[in-house]
C-alpha positions as CSV (number, residue, x, y, z in Angstrom):
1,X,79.8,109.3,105.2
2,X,80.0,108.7,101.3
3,X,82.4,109.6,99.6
4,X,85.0,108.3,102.5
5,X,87.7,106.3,101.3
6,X,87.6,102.3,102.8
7,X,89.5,102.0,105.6
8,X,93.0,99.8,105.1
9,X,94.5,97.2,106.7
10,X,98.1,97.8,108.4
11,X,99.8,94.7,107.5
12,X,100.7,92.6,110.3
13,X,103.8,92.9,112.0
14,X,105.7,89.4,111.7
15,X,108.6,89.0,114.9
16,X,111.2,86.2,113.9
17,X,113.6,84.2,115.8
18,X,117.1,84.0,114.8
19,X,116.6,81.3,113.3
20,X,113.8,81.9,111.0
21,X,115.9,85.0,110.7
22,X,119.0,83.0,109.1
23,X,116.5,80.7,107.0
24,X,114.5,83.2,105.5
25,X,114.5,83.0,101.8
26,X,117.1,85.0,99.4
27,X,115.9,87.9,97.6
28,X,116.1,87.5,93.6
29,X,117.9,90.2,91.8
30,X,117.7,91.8,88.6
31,X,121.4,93.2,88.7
32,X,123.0,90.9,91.1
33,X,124.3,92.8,94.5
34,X,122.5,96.0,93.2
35,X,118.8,96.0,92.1
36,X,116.5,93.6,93.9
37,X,113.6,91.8,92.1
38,X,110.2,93.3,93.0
39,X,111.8,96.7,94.8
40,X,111.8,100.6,94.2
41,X,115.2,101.6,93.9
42,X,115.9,105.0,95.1
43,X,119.3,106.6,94.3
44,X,120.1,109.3,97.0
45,X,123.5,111.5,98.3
46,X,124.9,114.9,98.0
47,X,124.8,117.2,94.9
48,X,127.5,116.5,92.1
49,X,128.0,113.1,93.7
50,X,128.0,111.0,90.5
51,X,124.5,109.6,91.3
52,X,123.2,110.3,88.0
53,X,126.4,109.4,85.9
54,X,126.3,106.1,88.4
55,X,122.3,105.4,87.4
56,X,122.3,106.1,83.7
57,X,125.4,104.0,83.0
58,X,123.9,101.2,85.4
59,X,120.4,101.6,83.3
60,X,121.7,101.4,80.6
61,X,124.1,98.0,80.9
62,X,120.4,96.7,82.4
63,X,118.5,98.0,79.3
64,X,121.4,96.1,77.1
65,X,121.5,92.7,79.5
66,X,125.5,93.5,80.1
67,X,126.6,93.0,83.5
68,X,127.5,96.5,85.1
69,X,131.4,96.8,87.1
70,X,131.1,92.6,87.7
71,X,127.9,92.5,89.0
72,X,125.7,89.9,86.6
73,X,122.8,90.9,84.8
74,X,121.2,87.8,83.3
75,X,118.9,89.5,80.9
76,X,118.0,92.7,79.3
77,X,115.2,94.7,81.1
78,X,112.7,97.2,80.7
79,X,114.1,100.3,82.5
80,X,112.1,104.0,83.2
81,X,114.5,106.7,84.7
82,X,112.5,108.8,86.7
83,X,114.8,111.9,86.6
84,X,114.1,114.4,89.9
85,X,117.3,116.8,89.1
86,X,116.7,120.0,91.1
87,X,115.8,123.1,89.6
88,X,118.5,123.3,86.5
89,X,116.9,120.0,85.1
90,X,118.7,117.2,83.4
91,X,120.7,118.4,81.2
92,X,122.5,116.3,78.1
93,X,125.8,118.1,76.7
C-alpha cells in the first residue's frame, strides 16, 4: 500500500553462557558509577523525593567536569535537562 511505513527488523535476541556472561566488555561512563556512555538516563521515584535537586546538582558538576559526591567525571560535558515536572512546572525560587 504506499504510504506504509518499511517494515523493521527486531534485533536478534543474543543467549550467553556464563562465561561470555563474566567476559563481556565494561560499559564506559561519563560520570563513573552513575551515567553510562551511549545511554538515556531516566530519573524516576515518588513526588518531593529530591530527584530534581539530585539531577540538577549532578548536571551541573557534569556541565563543569567536577566529579559529583566521589564519583569521577573526567571531562566537562554537554548536558540537556529535559524537565517533565507535573502540572505546577519547574519552578526556580
Amino acid at each position: 500500500m504506499a504510504g506504509d511505513s518499511p517494515e523493521i527488523e527486531a534485533p536478534e535476541l543474543k543467549l550467553y553462557t556464563l562465561d561470555e556472561f563474566v567476559q563481556r566488555p565494561t560499559v564506559s561512563n561519563l560520570v563513573r558509577g552513575v551515567i553510562p556512555a551511549q545511554a538515556i538516563v531516566v530519573v524516576f521515584g515518588p513526588p518531593k523525593g529530591g530527584k530534581t535537586f539530585s539531577v540538577c546538582d549532578l548536571t551541573m558538576h557534569a556541565a563543569h567536569g567536577l566529579d559529583w559526591h566521589g564519583c569521577t567525571n573526567p571531562r566537562r560535558l554537554r548536558v540537556v535537562y529535559l524537565c517533565g515536572e507535573g502540572i505546577n512546572g519547574f519552578e526556580c525560587a
